[in-house]
Structures are given as C-alpha cells and as structure tokens.
NUDREN-347052 format. One record per residue: x, y, z of N, C-alpha, C, O in turn. Coordinates in steps of 0.05 Angstrom, whole numbers, plus 5000, padded with zeros to 4 digits. Layout:
<recs>
XYZXYZXYZXYZ;...
</recs>
This chain:
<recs>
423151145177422850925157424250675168426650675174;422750495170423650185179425650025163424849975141;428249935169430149865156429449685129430949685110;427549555130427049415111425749485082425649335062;424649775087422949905072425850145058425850195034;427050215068430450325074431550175055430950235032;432949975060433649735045431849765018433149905002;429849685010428349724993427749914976426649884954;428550144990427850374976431550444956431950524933;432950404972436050324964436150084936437150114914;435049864947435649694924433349884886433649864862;432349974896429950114871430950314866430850344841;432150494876434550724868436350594851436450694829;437950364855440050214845440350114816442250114800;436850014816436249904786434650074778433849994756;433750274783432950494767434750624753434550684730;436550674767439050814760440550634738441150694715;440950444748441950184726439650174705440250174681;438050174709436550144680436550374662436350334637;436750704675436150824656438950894640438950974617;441550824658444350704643445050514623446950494608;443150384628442750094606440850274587442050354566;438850324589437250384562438650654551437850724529;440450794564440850974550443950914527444251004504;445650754541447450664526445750414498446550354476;444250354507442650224484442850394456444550374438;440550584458440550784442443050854432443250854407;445050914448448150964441449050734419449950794397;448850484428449250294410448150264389449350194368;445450324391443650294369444550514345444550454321;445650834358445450864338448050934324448651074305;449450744343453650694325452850564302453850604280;451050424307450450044280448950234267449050174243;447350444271445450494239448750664230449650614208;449850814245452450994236454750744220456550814205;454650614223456350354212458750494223460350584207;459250524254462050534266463150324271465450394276;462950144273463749884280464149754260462249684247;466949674252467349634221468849434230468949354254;470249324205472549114201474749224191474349334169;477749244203479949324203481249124175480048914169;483649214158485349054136485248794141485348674120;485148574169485948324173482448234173481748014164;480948384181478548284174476848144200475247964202;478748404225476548314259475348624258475748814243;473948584277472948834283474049054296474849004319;474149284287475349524304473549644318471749774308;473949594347471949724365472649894373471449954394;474950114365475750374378473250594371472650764388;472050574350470450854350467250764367465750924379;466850544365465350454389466250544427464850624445;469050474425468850514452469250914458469351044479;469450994430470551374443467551334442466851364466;464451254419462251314433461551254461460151394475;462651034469462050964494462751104525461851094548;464851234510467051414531464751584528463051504543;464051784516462551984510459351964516458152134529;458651824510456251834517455751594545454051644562;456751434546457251354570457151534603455951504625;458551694594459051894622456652054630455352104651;456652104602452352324604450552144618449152224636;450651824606448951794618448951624643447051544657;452351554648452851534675453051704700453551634723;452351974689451152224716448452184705446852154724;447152174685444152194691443051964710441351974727;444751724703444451494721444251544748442851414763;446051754757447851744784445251844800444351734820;444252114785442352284791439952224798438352354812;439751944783436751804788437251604811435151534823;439651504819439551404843439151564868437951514889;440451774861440851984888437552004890436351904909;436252124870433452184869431752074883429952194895;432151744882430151594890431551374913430351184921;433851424921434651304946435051554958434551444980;435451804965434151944984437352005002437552135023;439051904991443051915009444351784983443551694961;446451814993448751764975448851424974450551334958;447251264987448150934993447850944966450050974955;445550924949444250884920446550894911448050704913;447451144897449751214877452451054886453650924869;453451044910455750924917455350614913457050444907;452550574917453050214906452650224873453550014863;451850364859451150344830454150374824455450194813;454950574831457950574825460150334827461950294811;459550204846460850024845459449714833460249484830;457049854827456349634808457049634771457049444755;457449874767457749944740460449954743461549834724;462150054758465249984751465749664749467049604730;464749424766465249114774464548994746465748804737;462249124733460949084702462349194681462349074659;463249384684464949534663467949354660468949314638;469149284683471949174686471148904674472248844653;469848784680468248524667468648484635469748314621;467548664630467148774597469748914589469848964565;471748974603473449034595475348804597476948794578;475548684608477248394616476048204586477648074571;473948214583472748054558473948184531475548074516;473248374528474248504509477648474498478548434476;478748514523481548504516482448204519484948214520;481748004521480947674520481047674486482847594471;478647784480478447724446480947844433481947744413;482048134446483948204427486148074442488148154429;487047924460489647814451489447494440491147324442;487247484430487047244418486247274387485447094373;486747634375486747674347483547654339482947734317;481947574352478547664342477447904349475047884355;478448174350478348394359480248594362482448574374;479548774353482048984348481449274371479249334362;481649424387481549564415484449704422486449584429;484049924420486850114434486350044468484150044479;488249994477488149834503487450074535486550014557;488450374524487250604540484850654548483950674571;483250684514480850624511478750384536477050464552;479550154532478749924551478149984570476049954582;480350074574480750074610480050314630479950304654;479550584609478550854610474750794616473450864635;474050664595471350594600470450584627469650784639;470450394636468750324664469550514678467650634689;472350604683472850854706470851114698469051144715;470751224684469451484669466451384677465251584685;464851154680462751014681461851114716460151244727;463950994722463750924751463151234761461051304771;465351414755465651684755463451784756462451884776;462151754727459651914730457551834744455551974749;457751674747455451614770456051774796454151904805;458051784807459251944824457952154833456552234852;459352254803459052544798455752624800454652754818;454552514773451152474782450452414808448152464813;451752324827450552274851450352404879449052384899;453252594866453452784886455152694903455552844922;456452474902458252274916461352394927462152454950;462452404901465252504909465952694939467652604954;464652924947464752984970465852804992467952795005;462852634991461752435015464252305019465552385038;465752044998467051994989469552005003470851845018;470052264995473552514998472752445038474252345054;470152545041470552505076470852295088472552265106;469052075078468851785091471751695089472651625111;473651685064475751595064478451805079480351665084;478652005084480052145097481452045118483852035120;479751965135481051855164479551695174477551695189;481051535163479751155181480851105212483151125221;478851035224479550955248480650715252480850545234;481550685276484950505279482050255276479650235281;485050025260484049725262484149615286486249615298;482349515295482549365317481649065309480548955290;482549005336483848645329481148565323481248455301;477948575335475548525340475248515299475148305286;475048725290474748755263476848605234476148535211;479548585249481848435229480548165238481847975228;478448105253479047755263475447745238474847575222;474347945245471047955227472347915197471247755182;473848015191475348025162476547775154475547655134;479247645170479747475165478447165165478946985149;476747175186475346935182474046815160474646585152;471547015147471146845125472746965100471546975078;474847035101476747045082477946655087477446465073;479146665104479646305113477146135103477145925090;475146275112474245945093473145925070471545735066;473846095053472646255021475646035024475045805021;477846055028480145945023480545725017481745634997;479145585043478345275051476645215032476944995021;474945345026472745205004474745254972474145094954;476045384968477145344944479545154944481245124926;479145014970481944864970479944524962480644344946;479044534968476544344965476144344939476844164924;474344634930474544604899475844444884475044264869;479144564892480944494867480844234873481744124853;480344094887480943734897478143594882477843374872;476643784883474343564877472743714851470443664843;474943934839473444024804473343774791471543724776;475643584798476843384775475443224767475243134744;473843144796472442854790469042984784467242834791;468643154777466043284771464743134752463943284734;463842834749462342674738463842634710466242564706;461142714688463142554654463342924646464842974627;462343094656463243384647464843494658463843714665;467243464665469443694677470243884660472543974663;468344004638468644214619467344434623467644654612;465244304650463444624662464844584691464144394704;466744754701468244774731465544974743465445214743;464144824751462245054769463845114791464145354797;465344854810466444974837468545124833469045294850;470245094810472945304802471645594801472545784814;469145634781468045934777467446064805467746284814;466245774817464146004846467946004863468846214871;468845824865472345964886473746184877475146314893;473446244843474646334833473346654841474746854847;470546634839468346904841468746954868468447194875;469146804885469746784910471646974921471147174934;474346854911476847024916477847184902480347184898;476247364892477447564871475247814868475648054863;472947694872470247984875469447824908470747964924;468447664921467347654949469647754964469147924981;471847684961473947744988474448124986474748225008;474548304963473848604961471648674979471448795000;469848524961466548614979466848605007466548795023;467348435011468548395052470248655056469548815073;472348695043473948785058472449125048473649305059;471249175038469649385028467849435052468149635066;466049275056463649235080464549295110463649445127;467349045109467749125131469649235142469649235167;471649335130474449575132474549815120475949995129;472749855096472950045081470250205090470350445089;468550115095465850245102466650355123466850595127;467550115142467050275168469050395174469950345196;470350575158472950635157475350605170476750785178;475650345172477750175192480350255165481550465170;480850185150482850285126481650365096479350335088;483950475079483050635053482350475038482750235038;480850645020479850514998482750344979482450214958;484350384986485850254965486350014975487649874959;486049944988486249675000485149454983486049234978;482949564976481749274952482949194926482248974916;485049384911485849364898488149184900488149024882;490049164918492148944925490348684935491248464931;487348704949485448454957485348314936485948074936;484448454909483748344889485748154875485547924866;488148364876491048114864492047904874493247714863;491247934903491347734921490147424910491347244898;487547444918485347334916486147204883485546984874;487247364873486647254842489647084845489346874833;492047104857494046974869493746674869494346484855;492346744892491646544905489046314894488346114906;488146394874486546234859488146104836488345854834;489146264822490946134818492245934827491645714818;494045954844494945704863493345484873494245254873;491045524882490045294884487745144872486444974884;487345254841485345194832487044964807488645084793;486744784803487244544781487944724747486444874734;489844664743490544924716488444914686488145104671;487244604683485144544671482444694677480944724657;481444814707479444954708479845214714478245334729;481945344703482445624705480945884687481146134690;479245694665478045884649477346184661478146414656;475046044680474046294700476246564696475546794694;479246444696480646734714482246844693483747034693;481546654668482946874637482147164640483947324640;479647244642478347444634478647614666478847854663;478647524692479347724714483047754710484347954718;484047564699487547534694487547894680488948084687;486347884669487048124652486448524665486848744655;485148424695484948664714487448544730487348714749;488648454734490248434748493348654744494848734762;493548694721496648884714494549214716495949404724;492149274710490649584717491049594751492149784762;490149384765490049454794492949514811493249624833;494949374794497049374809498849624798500849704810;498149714778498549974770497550224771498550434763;494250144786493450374801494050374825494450604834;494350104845495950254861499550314861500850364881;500150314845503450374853503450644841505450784841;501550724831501451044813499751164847500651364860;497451024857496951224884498851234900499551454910;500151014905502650914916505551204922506751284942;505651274897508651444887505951684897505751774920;504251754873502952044884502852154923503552354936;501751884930501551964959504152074969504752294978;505651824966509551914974509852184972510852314991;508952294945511052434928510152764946511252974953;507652664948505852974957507153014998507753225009;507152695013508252745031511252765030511952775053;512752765017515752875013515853125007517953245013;513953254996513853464989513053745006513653985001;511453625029509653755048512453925069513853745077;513054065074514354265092514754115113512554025120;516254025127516253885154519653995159521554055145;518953945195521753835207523653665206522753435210;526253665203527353475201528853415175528853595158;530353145167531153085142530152855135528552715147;531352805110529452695086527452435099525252365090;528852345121527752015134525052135149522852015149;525452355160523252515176520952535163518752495172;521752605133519252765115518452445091516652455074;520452165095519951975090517751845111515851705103;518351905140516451815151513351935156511651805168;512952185147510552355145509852195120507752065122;511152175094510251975065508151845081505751875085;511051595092508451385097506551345119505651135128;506151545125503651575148500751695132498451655138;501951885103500351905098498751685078496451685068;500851495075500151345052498851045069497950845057;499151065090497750865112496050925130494950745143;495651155134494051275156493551085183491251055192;495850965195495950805214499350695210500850595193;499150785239501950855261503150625245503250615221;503950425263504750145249505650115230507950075223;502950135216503950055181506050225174508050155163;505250515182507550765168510050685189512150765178;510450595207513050525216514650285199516850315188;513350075201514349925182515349975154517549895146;512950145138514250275109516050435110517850445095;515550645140518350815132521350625133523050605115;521350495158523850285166524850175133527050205123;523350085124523049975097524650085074526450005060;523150295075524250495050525950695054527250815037;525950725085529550905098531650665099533950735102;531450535097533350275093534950255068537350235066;532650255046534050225018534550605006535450654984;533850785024534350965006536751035019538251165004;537850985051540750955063542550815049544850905046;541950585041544150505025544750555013547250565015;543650664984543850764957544751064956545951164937;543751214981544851424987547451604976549051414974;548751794969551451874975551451915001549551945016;555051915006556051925033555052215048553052325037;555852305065555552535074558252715076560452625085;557952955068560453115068561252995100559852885116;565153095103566453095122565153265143564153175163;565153565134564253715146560953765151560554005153;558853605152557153675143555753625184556453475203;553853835180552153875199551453705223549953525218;552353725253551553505270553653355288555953435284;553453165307555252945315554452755312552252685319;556052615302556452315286556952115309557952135331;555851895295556951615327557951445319558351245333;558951475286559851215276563351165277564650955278;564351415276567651425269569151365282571151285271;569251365317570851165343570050955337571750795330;567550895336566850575337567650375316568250145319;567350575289568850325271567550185264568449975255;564450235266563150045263563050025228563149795220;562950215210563250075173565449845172564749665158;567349825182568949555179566849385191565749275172;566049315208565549065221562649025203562048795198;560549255191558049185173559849085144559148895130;561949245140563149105110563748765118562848565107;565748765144565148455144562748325139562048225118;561648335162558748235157556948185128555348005120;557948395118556448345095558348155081557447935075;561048215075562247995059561147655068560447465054;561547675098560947385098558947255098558747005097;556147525099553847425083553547305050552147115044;555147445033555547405011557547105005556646964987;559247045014560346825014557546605025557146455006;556346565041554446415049552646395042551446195047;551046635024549546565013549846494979548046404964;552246554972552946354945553445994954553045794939;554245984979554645674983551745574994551545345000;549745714996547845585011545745594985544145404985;545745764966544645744941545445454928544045244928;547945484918548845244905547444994917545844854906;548544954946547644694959543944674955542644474952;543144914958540444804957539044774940536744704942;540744864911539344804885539544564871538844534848;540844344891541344124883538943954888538543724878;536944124910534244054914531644054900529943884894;532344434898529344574891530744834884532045014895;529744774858531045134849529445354864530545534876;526545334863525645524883525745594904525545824913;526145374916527745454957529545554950530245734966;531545514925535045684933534345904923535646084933;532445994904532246334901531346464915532046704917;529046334934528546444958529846664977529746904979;531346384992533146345015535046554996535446775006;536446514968537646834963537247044961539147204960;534547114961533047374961533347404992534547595002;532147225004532047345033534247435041533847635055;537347365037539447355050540047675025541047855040;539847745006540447974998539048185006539748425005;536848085015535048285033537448415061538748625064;537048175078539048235101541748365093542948485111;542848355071545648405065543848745054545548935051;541648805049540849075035540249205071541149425076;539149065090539249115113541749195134542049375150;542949015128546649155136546949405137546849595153;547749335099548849695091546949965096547850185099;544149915097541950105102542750195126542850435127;543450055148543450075179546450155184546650315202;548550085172550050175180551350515163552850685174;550150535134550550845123547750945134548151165123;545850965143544051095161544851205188544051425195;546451045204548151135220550651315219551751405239;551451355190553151535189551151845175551152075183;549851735155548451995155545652115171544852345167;544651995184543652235205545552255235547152095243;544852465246545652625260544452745276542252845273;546652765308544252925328545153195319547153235305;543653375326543953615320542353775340540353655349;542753995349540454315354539354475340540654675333;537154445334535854655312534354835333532554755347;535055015332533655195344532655185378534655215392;530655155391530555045420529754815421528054715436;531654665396530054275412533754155393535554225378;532853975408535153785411533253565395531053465402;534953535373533953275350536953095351539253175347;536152855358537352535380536152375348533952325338;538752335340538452125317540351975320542452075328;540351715314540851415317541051285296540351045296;542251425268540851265246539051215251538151335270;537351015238534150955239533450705247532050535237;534950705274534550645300533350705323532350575340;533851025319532551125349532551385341534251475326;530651515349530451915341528051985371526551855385;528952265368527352435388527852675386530152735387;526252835383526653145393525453235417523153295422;527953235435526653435463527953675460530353715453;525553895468525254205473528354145494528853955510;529754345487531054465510531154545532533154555546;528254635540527554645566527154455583527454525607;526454155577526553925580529153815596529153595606;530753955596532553845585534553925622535554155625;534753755639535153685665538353825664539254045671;539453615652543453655659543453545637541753405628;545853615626547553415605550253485612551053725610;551753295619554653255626555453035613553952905599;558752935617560452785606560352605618561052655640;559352275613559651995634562451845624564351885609;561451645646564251475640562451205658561051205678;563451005639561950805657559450655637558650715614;558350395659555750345645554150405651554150415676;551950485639548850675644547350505665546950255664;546450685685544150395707542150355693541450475674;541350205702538450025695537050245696537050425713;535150245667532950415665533650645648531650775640;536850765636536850875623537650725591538350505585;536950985575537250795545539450965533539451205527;541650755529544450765531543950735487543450525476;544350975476545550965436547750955432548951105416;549050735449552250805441551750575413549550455412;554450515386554950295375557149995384556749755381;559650165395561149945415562550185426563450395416;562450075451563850195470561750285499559250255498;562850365519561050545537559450755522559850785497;557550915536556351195529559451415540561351355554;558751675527561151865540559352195547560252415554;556852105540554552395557551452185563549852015555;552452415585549052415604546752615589547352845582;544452535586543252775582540552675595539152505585;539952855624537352805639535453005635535953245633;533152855633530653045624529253055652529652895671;527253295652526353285674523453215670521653145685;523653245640520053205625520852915615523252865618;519352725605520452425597519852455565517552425559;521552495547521852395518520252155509520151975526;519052105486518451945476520451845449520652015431;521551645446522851535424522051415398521451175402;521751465376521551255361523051105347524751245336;523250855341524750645338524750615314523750795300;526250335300525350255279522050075278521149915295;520550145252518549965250516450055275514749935288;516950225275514450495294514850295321512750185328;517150235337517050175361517950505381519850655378;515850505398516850755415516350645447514950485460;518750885451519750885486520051085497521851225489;518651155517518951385535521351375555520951205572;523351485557525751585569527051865588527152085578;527651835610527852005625531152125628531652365629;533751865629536451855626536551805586534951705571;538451905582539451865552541851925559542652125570;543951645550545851485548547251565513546551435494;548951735511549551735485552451705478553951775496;553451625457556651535456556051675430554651575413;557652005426559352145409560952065400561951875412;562152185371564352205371565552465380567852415385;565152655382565952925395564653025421564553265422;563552885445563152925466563253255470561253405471;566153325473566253695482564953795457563353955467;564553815438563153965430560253955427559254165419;558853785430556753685433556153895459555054115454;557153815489557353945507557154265509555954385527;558354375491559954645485556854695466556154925471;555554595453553554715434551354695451549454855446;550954525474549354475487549154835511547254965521;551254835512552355075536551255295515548855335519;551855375505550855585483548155615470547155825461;547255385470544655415461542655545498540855705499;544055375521543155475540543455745543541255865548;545855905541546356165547544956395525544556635528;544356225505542556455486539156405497537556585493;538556235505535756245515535956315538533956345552;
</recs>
C-alpha cells in the first residue's frame, strides 16, 4: 500500500472512530436531559456531577468501542494511538472549560470527576485498540538522544518562540479590535499543544525519550506564554491555565512512583547506589540519571543522620578535618549572602531572591559534599573492593583486578587519580585490569594507579591481606 493511500486509510480509522464516540456519547447525553440529571443545585447553577459519573460510565464503553473501530479500519495501532490522543487533547479542553465556569460560580463539578473524564476516555480507546501493549514496548527503552535530533526539536521550538515574541509586540496595535487576540491564541496554541506535538513526533515517537516528557513541555510552553504574551491578551490561556496544576502533578506522582519502585529494586551497594539505579530508571539516559542522582544524593546527605562511630568501612574525612573547614565555608557563605541580598534589594527585589536561592543552593551543596564524605565508605564486600569518595568518586573493582596495594608516601605521578581530601595519598592500589570511575553528575574515568588517603591505612591493608588469603 502506497504511503498516501496509508495515510488515508489512517486519517478514516481516526474519524470513524471519532464519530462513532461522538454519536454514541450523544445518545448518552440525550438521554441524561430526558432523565432530568442535570439539575440546578440550592444557589441556582447547574450541578454537573451526575452528568459527568454518566459520562465516566458510558464514556469508556464507548471509548473502547471507539478504539475498536479505529484498530478495525486502520489495520495497526497508528489509528487508536492518534484517536487517543485526540480524545484525551479534547477531553482536557472540556475539562479546562468546565472548571473555568466553576471557579467563576456558573457551575457546580466535583473537581476528581473533571479531570477523571478525559483520562478514562483516552484509556479506552487504548484499551479498544489494543494499544496498551504496543505502548508498554515503544516506551520502554528509548534510544540515546543525539545531538542531530535535540537540534530537529529545538529549532522550531525557537521560532514558535520568536513568533510569540512578535505576537505579544504587535497583539496591541491589532487595528480598532484588540478584543479578538488572533496572534495571542495562534502563540498561545502554539506553545502549549504545537511544542508537545513536536516533541511527541519527534522524541517520543522515535523513542529518543519517555513519554513523560510532554507533560513538563506543556508547563513550559504555557510558562513561557505567559511571559511573553501582553496580560490583556491572555484570555486564550485561562482555560489551558487550568491543566497546568493536573500535569505537574502527574508528573511528580510518576516522578516519586518511578523513584520509589527503583529504591526498592534489590541492588548492590548503599542507599546513593540504589538512588542512582532510581534515577536511571526514571531517565533512561546516562547523563540525565547522573545529574539527578548528584542532585538528590546531595540533599538526602545533608539531611541525613550522622553515621555510627563504629559503623562499617574506612573513612577519609577524620585526619583531614575537612567538617571544620565545610562549616567555615558555609558560615561565610551565609554572612555574604545576607550582605549581598540586602545590597541588592535596594535594586530589584527579584535579583536579590535569586542570587539568595542560588547561594543557599551552594551552601545545600557544601554540607551535601562534605556529610557524603563522611558517610560513604570504602569497604570489601565479598570479592570486590567498593572505592567510595562520598559522591565524588565510586568504583567497584573485583579483587582479582587488583595488581598490589601497598602503603605510599609522596605525590602520585602523572596519570594516577590521587582521592585524598588534604594532604598526600598514604596507599597504592594498582590494577592490572583498568577500573572505570564514576563521578559526580555521571562524569566517568578509567584508571589503572588509585591514589587513596585513609584514615586507617594498616587496616585497610590488613583487610586487603585477608580478603587475599581467603580467595
């Protein structure tokens, strides 16, 4: 079949399916109004809750019969997966309207209800379509972004941008009617449903990243329209304003679920280990999950309790001394950034909250980096040698790997990678196989010498000897 006839046979699955969803919720409607469900509440608006449980209900029936007639007559899953996202884009629409009238008191709506609709909609089409499977696979494992595809993405994202920057400059002078913002609606339709669709087409299709990605696109886009659209022609984004708190709460609920299930998963290692499996699974790309883990091992080090005296491992923090010199640091961050607040709110209150956020950030960066360094630990688990750095530097090399390890003295030559905090290194440890490292923020290094500054050198040594003599 010739792409065009393909195409065609796709777009007639789509509105078939859509139509027999439309005429069947008709009927549904038609016969709430002979049922007189749709009444007037004590204040005297309309209560649309027993409308929308019919809608929930019969909605879904005939959003898989829908689904079913796309699959039917587009011949693959394309049919149903675009109906689907045509009846969810329509349903959220209608739900954004709806809850428009009720916070303006001409409409009365349990707010679950609302927002339950279109999902259950979308669903069954799905479901009718045979979809979900397909779905579960296509999104599974996206292949890595490459720069060729982030540059196809961002470009006309830039000038959907550019043209709404334009917009907002030239809604104003829109003749003697600046009461119909055509260029505000089309920037507005622009950056809030076209910039999804893109990144749908061309990241999410081709499974460059997850489907959740459109959901933060969307808040974006609606952000940013905001911002640069004239506050007079904002009408357009009352009614998308109101998807904006569902999307950002579907993702921080996929958000925690994903976490929660990779924290939960059996792995090697401690909690930062099975923090960084989280966010690999919640990114499915290296990078990003280096960055989130660095991120979120940062703030969960600080907030942390200490680590018992006695507790498991050799430590690198207690010669060096290094918590005094991060407590300084931090104090004299704190003194500077109360004087640099003050001074610059004599400007712009918003630059000085800024510039204070940023600088509490760094001061949350300190303490992360320097109690991360006291609580992980190198250790021997069994035949591998786990090389932790706080969440700085980690490796596990096999023991067999594992060349000489003796006591140094001195500075490390060029080419080895020296974890001391101050001072020289005080062990050698040469591999004969080369280690890979990972860093903070998924930077990794392959290593042959490891340069390490203990605090207990002989026993480190002494566990090292023992673990040899039992293998």
């Amino acid at each position: 079949m010739s792409r065009p006839l393909h195409l065609r046979r796709h777009v007639t699955a789509v509105a078939a399916g859509a139509a027999s969803l439309v005429g069947l919720m008709l009927l549904a409607a038609g016969a709430c109004l002979a049922l007189g469900l749709v009444r007037l509440d004590a204040r005297g608006t309309p209560d649309l809750a027993p409308w929308l449980i019919v809608e929930l209900v019969a909605g879904a029936g005939a959003s898989i019969v829908a689904g079913r007639v796309a699959r039917r007559l587009g011949g693959s899953h394309a049919a149903p997966h675009a109906l689907a996202a045509l009846v969810g884009l329509v349903g959220l629409l209608e739900a954004g309207e709806i809850l428009r009238h009720v916070s303006k008191g001409e409409a009365a709506a349990p707010l679950g209800l609302v927002l339950l609709a279109p999902l259950v909609a979308a669903l069954g089409v799905l479901v009718g379509g045979g979809s979900l499977p397909s779905l579960a696979a296509r999104f599974a494992r996206p292949r890595a972004l490459s720069a060729r595809a982030a540059i196809a993405y961002a470009a006309p994202i830039a000038v959907l941008v550019a043209a709404s920057i334009v917009a907002g400059q030239g809604v104003p002078a829109m003749g003697d009617a600046p009461q119909t913002p055509v260029l505000a609606a089309a920037a507005a339709f622009d950056l809030t449903i076209t910039v999804p669709a893109l990144a749908y087409v061309l990241l999410v299709r081709a499974r460059r990243v997850r489907w959740v990605v459109l959901l933060p696109t969307f808040a974006l886009g609606y952000v940013i329209a905001r911002t640069l659209l004239p506050a007079a022609h904002q009408a357009p984004l009352d009614t998308l304003g109101l998807l904006v708190f569902p999307a950002e709460a579907a993702l921080i609920i996929w958000l925690v679920a994903s976490a929660a299930r990779g924290l939960a998963e059996p792995s090697p290692g401690d909690v930062f280990d099975r923090l960084g499996s989280a966010a690999m699974r919640v990114t499915r790309h290296r990078v990003a999950a280096g960055i989130l883990a660095t991120e979120a091992g940062l703030a969960l080090a600080a907030f942390r309790p200490r680590p018992r005296a006695d507790a498991e491992g050799f430590s690198v923090h207690r010669t060096a001394a290094y918590g005094p010199i991060a407590a300084g640091l931090a104090f004299a961050l704190l003194v500077e950034t109360l004087a640099v607040h003050f001074l610059v709110r004599t400007a712009s209150h918003t630059a000085a909250w800024i510039l204070t956020a940023s600088s509490l950030y760094a001061l949350l960066w300190i303490v992360g980096d320097a109690r991360a360094l006291a609580q992980r630990r190198t250790t021997i688990t069994g035949d591998t040698l786990q090389v932790r750095f706080g969440l700085r530097w980690r490796a596990n090399i096999p023991l067999r790997h594992i060349a000489v390890v003796q006591p140094w003295r001195g500075t490390p030559p060029e080419g080895g990678r020296a974890l001391a905090l101050i001072g020289p290194p005080n062990v050698l440890v040469r591999l004969n196989t080369p280690a890979e490292m990972t860093g903070m923020y998924g930077l990794r290094r392959r290593v042959s010498d490891l340069y390490l500054r203990l605090d207990d050198p002989d026993a480190f040594l002494a566990a090292i000897a023992r673990s040899d003599a039992q293998a």
